[in-house]
C-alpha positions in Angstrom: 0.0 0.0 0.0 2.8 2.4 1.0 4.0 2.0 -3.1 0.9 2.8 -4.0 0.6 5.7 -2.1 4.3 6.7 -3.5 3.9 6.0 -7.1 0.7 7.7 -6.9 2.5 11.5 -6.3 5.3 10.9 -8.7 5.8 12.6 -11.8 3.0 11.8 -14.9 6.2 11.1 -17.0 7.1 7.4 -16.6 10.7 6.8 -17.5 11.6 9.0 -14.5 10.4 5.8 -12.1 10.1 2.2 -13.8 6.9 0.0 -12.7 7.6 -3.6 -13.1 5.2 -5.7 -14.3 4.3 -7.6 -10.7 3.8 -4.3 -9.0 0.7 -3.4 -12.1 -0.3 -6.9 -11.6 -0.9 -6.7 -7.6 -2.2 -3.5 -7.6 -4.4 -4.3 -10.8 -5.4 -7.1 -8.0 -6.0 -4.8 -5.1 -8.6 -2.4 -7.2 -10.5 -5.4 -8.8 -11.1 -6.7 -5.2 -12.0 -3.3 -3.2 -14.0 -1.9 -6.0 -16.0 -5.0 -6.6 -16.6 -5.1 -2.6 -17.3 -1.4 -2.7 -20.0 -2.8 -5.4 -21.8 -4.8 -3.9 -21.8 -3.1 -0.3 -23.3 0.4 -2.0 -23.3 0.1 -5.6 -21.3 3.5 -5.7 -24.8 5.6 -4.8 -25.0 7.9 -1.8 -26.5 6.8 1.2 -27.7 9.2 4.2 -27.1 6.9 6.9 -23.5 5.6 5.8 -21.0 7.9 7.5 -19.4 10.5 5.2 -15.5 10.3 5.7 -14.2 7.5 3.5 -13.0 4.5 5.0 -9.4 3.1 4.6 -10.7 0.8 2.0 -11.8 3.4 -0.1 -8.5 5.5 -0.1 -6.9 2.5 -1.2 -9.4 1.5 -4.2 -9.1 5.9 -5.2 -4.7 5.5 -4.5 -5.6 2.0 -6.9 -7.6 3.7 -9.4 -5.3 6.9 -9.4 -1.9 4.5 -10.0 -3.6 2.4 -12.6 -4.9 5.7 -14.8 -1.1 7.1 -15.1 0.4 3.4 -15.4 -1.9 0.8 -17.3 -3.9 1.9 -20.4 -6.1 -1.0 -20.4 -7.3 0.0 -16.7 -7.7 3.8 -17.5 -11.8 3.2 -18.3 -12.3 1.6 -15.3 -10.0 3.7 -13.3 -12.2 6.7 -14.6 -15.6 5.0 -13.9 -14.7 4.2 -10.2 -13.0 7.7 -9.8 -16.5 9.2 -11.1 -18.4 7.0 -8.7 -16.2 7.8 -5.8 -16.8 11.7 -6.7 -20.5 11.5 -7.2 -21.0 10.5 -3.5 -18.8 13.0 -2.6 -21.1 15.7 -4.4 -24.2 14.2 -3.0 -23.2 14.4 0.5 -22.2 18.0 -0.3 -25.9 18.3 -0.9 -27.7 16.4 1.4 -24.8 17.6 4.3 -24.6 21.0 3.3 -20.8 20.4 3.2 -20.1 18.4 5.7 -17.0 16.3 3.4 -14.2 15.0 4.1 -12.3 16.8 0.9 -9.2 14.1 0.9 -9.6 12.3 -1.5 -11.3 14.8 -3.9 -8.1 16.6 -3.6 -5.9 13.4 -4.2 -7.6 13.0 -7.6 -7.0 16.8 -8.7 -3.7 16.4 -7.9 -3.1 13.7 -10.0 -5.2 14.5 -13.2 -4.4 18.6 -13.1 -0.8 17.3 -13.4 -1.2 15.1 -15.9 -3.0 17.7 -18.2 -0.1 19.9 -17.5 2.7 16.8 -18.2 1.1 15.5 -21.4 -1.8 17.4 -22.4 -1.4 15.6 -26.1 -2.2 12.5 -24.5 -4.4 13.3 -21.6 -6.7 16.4 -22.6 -9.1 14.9 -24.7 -10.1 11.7 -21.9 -10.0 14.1 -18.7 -12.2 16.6 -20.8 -14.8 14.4 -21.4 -14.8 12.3 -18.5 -15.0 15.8 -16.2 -18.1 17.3 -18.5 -19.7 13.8 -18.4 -19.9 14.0 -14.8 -20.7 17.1 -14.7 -23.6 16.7 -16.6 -24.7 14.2 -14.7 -25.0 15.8 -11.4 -26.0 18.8 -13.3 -29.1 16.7 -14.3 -29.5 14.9 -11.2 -29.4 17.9 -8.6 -30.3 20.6 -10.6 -33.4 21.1 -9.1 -31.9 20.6 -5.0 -28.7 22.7 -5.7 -30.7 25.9 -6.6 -34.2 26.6 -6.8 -35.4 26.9 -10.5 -35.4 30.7 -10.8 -31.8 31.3 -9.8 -30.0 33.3 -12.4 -26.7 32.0 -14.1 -24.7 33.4 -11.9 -26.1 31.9 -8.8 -26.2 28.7 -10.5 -22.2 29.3 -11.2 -21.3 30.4 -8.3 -23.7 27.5 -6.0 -21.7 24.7 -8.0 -18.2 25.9 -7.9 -19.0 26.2 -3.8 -19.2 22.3 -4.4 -15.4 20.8 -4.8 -15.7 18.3 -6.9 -17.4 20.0 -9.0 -15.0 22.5 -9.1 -12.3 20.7 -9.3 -13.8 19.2 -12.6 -14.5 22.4 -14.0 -11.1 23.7 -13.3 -9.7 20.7 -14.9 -12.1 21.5 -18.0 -10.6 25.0 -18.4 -7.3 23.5 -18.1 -8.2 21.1 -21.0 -9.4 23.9 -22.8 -5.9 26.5 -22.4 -4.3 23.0 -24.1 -6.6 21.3 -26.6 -9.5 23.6 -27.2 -10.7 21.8 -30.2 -11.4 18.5 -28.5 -12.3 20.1 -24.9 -14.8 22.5 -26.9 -16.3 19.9 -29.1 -17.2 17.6 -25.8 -18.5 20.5 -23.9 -20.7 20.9 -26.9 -21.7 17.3 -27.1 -22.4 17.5 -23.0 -24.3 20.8 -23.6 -26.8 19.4 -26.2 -27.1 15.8 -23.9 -27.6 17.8 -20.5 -29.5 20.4 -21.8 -29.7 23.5 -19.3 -28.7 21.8 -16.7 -24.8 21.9 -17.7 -25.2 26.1 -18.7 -23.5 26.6 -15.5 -20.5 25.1 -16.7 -20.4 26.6 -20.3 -20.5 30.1 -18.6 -17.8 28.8 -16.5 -15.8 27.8 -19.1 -16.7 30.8 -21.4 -15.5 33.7 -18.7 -11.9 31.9 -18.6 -11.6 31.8 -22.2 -14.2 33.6 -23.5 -12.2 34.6 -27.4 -11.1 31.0 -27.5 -14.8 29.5 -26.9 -16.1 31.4 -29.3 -13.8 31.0 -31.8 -13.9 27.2 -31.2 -17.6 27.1 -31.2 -18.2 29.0 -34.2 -15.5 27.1 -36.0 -16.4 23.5 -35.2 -20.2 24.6 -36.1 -19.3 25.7 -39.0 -17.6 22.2 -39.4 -20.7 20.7 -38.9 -22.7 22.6 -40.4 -20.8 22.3 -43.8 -20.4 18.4 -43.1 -24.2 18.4 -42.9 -26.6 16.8 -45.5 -30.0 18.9 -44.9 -30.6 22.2 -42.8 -32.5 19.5 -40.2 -29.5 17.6 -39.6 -27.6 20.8 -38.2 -30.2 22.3 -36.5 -29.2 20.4 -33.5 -26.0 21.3 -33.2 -26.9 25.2 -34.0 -28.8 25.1 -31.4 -26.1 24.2 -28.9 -23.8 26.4 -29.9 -26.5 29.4 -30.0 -26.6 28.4 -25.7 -23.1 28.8 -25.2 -23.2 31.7 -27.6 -25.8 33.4 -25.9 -24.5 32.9 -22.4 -21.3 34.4 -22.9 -23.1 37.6 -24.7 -23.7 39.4 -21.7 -20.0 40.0 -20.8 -18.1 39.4 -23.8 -20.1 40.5 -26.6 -17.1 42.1 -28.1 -15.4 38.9 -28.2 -18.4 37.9 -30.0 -18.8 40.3 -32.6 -14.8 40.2 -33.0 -14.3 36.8 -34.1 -17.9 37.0 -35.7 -16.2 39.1 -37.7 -13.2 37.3 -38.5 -15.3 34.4 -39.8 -16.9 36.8 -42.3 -13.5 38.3 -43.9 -12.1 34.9 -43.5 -14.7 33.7 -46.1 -14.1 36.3 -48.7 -10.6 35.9 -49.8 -9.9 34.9 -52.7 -9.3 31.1 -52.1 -12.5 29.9 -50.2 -12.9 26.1 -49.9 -16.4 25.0 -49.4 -16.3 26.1 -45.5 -15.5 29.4 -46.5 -18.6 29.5 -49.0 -20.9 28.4 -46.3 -20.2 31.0 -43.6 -23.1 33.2 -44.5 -25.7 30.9 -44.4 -24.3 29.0 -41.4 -24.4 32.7 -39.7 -28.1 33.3 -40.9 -29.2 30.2 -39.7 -27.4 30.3 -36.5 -28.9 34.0 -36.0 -32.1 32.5 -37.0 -31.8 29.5 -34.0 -31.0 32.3 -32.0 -33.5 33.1 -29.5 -31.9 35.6 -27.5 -30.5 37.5 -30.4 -27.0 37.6 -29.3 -25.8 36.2 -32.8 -28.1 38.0 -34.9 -26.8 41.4 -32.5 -23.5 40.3 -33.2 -23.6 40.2 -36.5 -26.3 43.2 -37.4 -23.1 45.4 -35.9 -20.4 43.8 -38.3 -22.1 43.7 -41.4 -21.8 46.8 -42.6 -18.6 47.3 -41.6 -17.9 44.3 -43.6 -19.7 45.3 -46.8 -18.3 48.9 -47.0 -16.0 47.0 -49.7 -18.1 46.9 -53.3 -15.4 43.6 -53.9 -16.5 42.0 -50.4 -20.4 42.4 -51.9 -19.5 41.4 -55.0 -17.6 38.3 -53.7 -21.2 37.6 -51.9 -23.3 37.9 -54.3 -21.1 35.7 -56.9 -22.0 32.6 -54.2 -25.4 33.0 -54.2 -26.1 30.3 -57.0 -23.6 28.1 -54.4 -25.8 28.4 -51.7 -29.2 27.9 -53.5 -30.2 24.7 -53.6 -27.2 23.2 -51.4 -28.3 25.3 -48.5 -31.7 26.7 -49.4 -34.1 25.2 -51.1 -35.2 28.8 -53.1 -34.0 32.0 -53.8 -37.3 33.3 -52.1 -36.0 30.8 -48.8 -33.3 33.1 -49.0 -35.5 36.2 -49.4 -37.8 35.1 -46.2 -35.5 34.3 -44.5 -33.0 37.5 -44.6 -36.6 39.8 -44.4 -37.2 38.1 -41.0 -34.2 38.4 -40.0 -33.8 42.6 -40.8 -37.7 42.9 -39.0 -36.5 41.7 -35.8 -33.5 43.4 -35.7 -32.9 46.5 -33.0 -29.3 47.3 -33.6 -28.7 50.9 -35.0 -26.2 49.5 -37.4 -29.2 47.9 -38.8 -30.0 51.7 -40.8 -26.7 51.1 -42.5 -28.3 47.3 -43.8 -31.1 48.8 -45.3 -28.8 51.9 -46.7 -27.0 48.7 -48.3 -29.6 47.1 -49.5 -31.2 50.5 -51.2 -28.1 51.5 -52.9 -27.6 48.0 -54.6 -31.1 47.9 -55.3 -31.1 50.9 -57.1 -27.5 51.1 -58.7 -27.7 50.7 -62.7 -27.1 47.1 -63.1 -28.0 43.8 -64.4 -26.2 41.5 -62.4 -27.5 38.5 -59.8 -26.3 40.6 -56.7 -28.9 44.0 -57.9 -31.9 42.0 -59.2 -31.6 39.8 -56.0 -31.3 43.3 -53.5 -34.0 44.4 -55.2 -36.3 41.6 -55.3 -35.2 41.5 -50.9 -36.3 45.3 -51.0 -39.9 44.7 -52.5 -39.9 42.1 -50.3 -39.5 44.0 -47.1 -41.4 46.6 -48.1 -44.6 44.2 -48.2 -44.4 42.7 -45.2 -43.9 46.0 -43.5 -46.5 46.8 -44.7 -48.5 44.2 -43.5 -46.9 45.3 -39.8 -47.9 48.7 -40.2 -51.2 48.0 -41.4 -53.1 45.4 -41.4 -51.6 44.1 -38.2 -51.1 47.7 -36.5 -53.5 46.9 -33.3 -51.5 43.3 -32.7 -48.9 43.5 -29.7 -47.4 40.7 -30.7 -45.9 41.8 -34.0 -42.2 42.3 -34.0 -41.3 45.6 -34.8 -37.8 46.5 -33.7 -36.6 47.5 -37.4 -39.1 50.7 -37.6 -38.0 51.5 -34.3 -34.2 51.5 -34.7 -34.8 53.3 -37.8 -36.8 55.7 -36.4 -34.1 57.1 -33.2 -30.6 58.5 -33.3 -28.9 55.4 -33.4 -25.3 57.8 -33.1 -26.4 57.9 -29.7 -26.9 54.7 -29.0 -23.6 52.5 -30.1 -20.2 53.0 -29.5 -19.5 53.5 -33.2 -18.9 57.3 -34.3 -19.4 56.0 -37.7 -22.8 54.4 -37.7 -25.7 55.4 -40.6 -28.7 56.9 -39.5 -31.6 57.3 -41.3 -30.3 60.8 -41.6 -27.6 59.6 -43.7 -29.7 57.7 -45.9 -32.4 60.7 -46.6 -29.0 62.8 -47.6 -27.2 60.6 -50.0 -30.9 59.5 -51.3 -31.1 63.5 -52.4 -27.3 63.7 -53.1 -28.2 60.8 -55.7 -31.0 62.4 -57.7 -32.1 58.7 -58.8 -36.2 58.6 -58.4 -36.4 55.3 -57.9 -34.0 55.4 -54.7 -36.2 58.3 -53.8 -39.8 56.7 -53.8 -38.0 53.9 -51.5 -36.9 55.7 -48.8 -40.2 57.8 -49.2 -41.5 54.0 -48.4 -39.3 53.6 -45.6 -39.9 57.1 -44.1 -43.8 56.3 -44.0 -43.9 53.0 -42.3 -41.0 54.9 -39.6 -43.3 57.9 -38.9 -47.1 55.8 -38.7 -45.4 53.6 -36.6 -43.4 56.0 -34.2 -45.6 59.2 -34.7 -44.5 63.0 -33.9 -41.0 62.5 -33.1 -40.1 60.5 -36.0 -42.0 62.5 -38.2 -40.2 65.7 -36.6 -36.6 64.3 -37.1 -37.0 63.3 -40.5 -38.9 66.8 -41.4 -36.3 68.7 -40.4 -33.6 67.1 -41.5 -34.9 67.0 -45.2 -35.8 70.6 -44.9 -32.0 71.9 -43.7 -30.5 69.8 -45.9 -28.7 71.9 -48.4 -29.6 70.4 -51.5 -31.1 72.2 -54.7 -35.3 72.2 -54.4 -36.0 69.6 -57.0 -38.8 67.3 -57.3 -37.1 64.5 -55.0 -36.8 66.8 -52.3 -40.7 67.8 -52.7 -41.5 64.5 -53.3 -40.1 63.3 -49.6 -41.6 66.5 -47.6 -44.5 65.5 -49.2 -44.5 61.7 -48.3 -43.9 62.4 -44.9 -46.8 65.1 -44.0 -48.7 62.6 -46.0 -47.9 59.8 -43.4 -48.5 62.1 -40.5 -51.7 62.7 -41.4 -52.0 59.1 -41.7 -51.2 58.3 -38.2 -53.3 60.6 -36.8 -56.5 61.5 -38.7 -57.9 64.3 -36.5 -57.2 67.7 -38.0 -55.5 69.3 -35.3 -53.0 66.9 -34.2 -50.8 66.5 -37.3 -51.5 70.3 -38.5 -49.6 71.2 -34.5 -47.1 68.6 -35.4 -46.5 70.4 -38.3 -46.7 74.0 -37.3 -44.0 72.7 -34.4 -41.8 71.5 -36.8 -41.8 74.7 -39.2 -41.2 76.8 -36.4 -38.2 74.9 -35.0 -36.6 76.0 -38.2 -37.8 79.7 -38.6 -36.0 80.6 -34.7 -33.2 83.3 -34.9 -30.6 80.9 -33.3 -30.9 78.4 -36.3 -28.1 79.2 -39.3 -29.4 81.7 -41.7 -28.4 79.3 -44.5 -30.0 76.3 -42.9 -33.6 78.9 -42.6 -33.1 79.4 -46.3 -33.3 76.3 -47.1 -36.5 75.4 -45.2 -38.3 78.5 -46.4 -37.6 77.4 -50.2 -39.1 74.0 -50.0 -41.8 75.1 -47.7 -42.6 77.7 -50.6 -42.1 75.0 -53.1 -44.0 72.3 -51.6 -47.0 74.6 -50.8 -47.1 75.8 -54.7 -46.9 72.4 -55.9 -49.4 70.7 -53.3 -51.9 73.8 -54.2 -51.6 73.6 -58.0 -52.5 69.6 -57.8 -54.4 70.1 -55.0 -53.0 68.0 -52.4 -55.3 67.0 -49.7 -52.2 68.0 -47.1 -52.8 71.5 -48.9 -55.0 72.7 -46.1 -52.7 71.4 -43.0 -49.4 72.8 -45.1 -50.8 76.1 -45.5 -52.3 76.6 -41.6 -49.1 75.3 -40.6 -47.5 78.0 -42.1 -50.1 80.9 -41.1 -49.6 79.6 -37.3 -46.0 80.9 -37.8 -46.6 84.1 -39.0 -44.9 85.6 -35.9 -41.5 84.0 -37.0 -41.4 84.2 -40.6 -42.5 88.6 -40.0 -39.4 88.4 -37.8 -37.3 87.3 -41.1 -38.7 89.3 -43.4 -36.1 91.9 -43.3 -33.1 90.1 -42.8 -31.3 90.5 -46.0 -30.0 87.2 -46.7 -33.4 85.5 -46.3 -35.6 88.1 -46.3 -37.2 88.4 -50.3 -37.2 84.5 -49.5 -39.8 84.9 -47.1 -41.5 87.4 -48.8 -42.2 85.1 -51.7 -43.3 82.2 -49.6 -45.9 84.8 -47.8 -47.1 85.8 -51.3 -48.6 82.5 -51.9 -50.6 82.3 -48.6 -54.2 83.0 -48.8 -53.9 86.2 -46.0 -57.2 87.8 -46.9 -58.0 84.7 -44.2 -59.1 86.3 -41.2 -55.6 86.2 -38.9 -55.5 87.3 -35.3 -54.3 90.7 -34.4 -50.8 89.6 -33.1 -50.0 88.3 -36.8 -52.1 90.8 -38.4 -50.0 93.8 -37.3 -46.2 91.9 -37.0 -47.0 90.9 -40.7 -48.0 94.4 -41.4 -45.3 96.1 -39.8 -42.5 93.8 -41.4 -43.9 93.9 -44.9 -44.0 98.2 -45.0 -41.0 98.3 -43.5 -39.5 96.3 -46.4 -41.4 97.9 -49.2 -39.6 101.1 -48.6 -36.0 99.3 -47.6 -36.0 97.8 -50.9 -36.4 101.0 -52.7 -33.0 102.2 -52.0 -31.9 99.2 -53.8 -29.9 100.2 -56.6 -30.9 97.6 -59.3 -34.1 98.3 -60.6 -34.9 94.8 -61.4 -34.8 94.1 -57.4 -37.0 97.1 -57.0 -39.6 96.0 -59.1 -39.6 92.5 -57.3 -39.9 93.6 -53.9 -42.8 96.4 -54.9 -44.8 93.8 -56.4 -44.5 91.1 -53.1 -45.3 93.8 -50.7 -48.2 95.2 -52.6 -49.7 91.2 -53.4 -49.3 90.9 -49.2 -50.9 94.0 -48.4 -53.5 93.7 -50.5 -54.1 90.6 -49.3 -54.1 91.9 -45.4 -56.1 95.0 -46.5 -59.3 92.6 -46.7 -59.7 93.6 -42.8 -61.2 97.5 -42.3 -58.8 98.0 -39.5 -56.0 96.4 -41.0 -56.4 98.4 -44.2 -57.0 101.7 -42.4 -53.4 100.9 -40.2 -51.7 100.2 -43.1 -52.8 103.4 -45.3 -51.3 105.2 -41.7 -48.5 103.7 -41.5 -47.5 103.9 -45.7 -48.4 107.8 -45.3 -45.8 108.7 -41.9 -43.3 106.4 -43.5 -43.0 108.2 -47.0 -42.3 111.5 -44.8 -40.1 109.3 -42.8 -36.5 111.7 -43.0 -34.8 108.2 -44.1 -37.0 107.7 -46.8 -39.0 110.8 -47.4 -35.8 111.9 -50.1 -37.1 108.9 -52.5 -40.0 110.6 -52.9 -39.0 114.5 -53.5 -38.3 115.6 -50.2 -34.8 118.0 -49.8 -31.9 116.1 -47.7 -30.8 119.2 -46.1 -34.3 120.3 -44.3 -34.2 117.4 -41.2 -31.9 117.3 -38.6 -28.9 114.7 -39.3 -30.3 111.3 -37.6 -28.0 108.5 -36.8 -29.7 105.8 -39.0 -31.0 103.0 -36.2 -33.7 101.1 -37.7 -34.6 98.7 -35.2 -35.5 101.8 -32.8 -37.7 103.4 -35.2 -41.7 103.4 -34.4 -42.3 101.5 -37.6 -40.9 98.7 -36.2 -41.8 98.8 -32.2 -43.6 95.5 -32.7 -43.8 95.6 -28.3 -47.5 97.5 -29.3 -48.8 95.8 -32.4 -51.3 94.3 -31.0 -52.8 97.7 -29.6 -55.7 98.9 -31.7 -54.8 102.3 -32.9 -57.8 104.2 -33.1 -57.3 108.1 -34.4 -57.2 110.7 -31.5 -57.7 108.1 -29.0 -55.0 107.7 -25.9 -53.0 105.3 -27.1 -52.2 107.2 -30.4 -51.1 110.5 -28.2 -48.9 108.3 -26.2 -47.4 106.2 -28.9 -46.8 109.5 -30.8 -43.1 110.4 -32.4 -40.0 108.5 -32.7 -38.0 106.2 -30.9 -34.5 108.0 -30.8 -31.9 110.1 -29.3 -33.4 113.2 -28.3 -31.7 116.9 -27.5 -30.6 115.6 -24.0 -29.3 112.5 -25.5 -32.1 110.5 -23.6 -33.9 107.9 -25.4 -37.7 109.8 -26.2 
């Protein structure tokens, strides 16, 4: 016995201490004889009322089983078995006891096969690896329910079995197996993952957070094995599915990892010399996002796609293996199709915006090769069934939706890539591109985005067409005009989408926004309004209140310089003999004279002209009103003996005192009163009397 226990510690290398063949032969004896005893006295189960500390019997048959493992290859099957049923009564006293073990000989047999993984992992790694997951399998499926109750998270789980030694000690020797031969370690955690079921997660999450690049490069790499090797889609499901658990429990902390060597799968398979493998990476990823059901694949790789594709040769290189993949791996073309449109519906990443940015440009691109007829048979195809969603199915909870809403937010906001699309992006380059085709699809997009998120959406994408600075074509009409359209869709009362809208205008007539940017938006408002009137657009009437809501802002821009014959021309085309409060009655009043005489000191005559005739179509309009017409005839007749403009009309330079020209203090323009009625001789004409200047006393009178 004392050789035994000697030969037991030595070195796993065995030149360093000769056996002879009688000392295998007696202790080959000894082991027969205790474990068959040990056999028939307890048939290796636990039992409560057997005392827990091994007897000396036992240690012998473990220091038996231990010698014979490193020393007799014949014996190492049986070695294992007994050292498995030795360690299973350890664990289940650890339940039942609550820990009440006597840990000797658990830490006998670490010793032994920890150094032996270490010594020779070419020889041992692949028979410690699968006898330690077997095992722990089987407790995992045999206590599952007693170590922790059924609602424990994975963590609990984790950290309730590692509190058990030999459990621990198995695990451990599984991430030691893995740091030496992860290919055969890796492929029998998988095999014990799809046998055990849930039960073993613990141990994959274990074995994950030590390794966590290695695992998923492993995993990914033997599936794709498998997947490849595999004669029908059925036949690999199973083993998809396994890897998709191990997959998705290690997503939580190491996504990166994840999406990393993701990633390097996808380059990997579009060189230039791809074996069959390499060919079958994108459908082995679509399906294994597909099995996916907590979406950590199909997150993964929604954020490396389009870095992926950025390369016109890397899509090309795709779309070349399409007629590969159909029938081998789907059965249709329109498997394909179904299968990539489910895939984009339920997918919430932001990169997702950059997908369908892909999948619009090669839709749209002049071209008559597979790759272009096939984006744009996917694009009709997503466009129905989002339809459907928005539609036909708009009351159903339980209709995915997570596409319209990533499309619909900032996505810059939420990823840690600075160089992510945003439906932003895609409106600009669908303008920049001047193709009507890509123009009427985004217009589809944009619709389903706003009915399905509402005000905000429709807000964000407003504006951002109108500040855009692009010429005022038809395209850009043709978008402001979708998207009122789908506002009014989504809400049908009058007054909700017609305040949506009058918001939106006004957040781009404010003094703080760029002058160039304000521009812009007042040219395609004027636009837009002319062309919905003239084929008269049923958003005509929510357009052109909009607009008359913001008569406060757009008076206030009417003599600015850059922007202000801008305005005047968008104003011309409003219907103003409309009745219109006071407030906007007077501002508009006020602006428009004031202009009208500014504009004749402009030298070209052309200009002149212009300028007279907008004023004169605005005031007429606003002289519908008695009292507006009566204000304005008072306030054309002080200004022409105005000093600064009373010379334009005959009037001698040198007669008036020399005022320093400050027209924003003048009375024309104290637009604090206009919404005082001025009646003649009445109080409030005496005190409003005069101008707002420098007086004698250099006081302001």
């Amino acid at each position: 016995m004392t050789e035994i226990r000697s030969s037991s510690k030595k070195n796993a290398n065995s030149c360093v201490s000769p056996i002879t063949p009688a000392t295998l032969l007696s202790t080959l004896d000894q082991f027969l004889y205790l474990a068959s005893n040990a056999n028939d006295r307890s048939s290796f189960s636990y039992s409560v009322e057997r005392d827990s500390s091994p007897d000396e019997n036992e240690q012998i048959a473990v220091q038996s089983a231990l010698f014979l493992l490193q020393n007799l290859p014949p014996a190492r099957p049986a070695a294992l078995t007994y050292l498995s049923q030795a360690l299973f009564k350890q664990v289940g006293q650890f339940i039942h006891r609550k820990g009440d073990v006597d840990d000797s000989l658990v830490l006998q047999i670490n010793s032994l096969l920890g150094e032996l993984v270490e010594t020779c992992p070419n020889i041992w790694c692949r028979d410690v690896a699968r006898w330690a997951v077997i095992q722990l399998g089987r407790w995992s499926v045999e206590w599952d329910g007693i170590i922790v109750s059924n609602d424990a998270t994975l963590e609990e789980r984790v950290a309730r079995w590692l509190d058990c030694l030999p459990a621990q000690v198995l695990a451990n020797l599984t991430v030691s197996c893995v740091a030496h031969d992860a290919d055969n370690t890796v492929a029998a955690l998988l095999e014990a993952s799809v046998h055990n079921g849930p039960a073993l997660n613990w141990l994959v999450a274990h074995v994950g957070c030590s390794f966590p690049a290695t695992i998923v490069n492993r995993v990914l790499s033997l599936g794709l094995r498998s997947f490849t090797a595999a004669t029908s889609l059925s036949q690999a499901t199973h083993q998809l599915n396994s890897i998709v658990t191990i997959l998705n429990h290690l997503a939580e902390r190491h996504f990166p990892e994840i999406q990393r060597e993701l990633r390097s799968v996808l380059l990997s398979s579009l060189s230039d010399n791809s074996d069959d493998c390499a060919k079958a990476v994108v459908p082995y990823l679509l399906n294994l996002s597909n099995t996916s059901q907590s979406r950590a694949v199909l997150k993964a790789l929604t954020a490396s796609l389009p870095q992926v594709l950025r390369s016109d040769r890397r899509i090309s290189c795709i779309a070349n293996k399409l007629s590969w993949w159909i029938p081998k791996y789907f059965p249709s073309p329109e498997a394909l199709i179904d299968l990539l449109v489910h895939l984009l519906l339920i997918s919430s990443e932001p990169a997702t915006c950059e997908l369908i940015f892909l999948l619009l440009r090669g839709s749209v691109l002049p071209s008559s090769d597979q790759g272009s007829q096939f984006a744009t048979k996917l694009f009709h195809y997503l466009i129905g069934e989002l339809n459907i969603i928005v539609y036909t199915k708009f009351n159903l909870s339980s209709v995915p939706r997570p596409l319209l809403k990533c499309l619909g937010t900032d996505a810059k906001e939420d990823t840690d890539y600075d160089d992510v699309m945003t439906i932003a992006d895609v409106i600009n380059w669908s303008l920049e591109m001047d193709n009507e085709v890509g123009v009427k699809r985004i217009g589809q997009i944009l619709t389903f985005i706003i009915v399905e998120q509402g005000p905000d959406a429709f807000s964000a994408i407003f504006q951002t067409i109108l500040q855009f600075n692009c010429p005022v074509n038809r395209d850009t009409i043709y978008l402001l005009h979708t998207v009122i359209s789908a506002i009014i869709n989504h809400q049908p009362s009058y007054d909700r989408p017609f305040k949506n809208l009058s918001f939106c205008i006004a957040q781009n007539l404010f003094p703080d926004v760029k002058l160039n940017s304000i521009l812009n938006a007042v040219k395609k408002l004027e636009a837009l309004h002319v062309g919905a009137r003239e084929n008269s657009s049923y958003i005509t009437k929510s357009l052109t209140n909009a607009l008359l809501s913001n008569i406060n802002h757009l008076s206030k821009l009417v003599n600015v310089p850059e922007i202000g014959y801008s305005v005047l021309e968008l104003l011309s085309h409003m219907p103003l003999e409309k009745p219109l409060s006071l407030s906007h009655l007077m501002s508009l009043g006020h602006a428009v004279v004031y202009h009208f005489f500014s504009s004749l000191k402009n030298v070209t005559l052309e200009k002149k002209l212009k300028s007279a005739n907008l004023c004169n179509k605005i005031l007429l309009q606003l002289s519908h009103s008695t009292l507006a017409h009566s204000i304005f005839v008072r306030l054309l007749f002080e200004a022409s003996f105005r000093p600064e403009w009373s010379y334009l009309f005959g009037a001698r330079k040198d007669v008036f005192l020399e005022i320093k020209e400050s027209p924003h203090h003048l009375l024309l323009t104290n637009h604090e009163f206009d919404s005082w009625v001025k009646i003649p001789k009445s109080h409030n004409t005496i005190f409003h009397s005069g101008k707002i200047s420098k007086g004698h006393n250099g006081k302001i009178s």
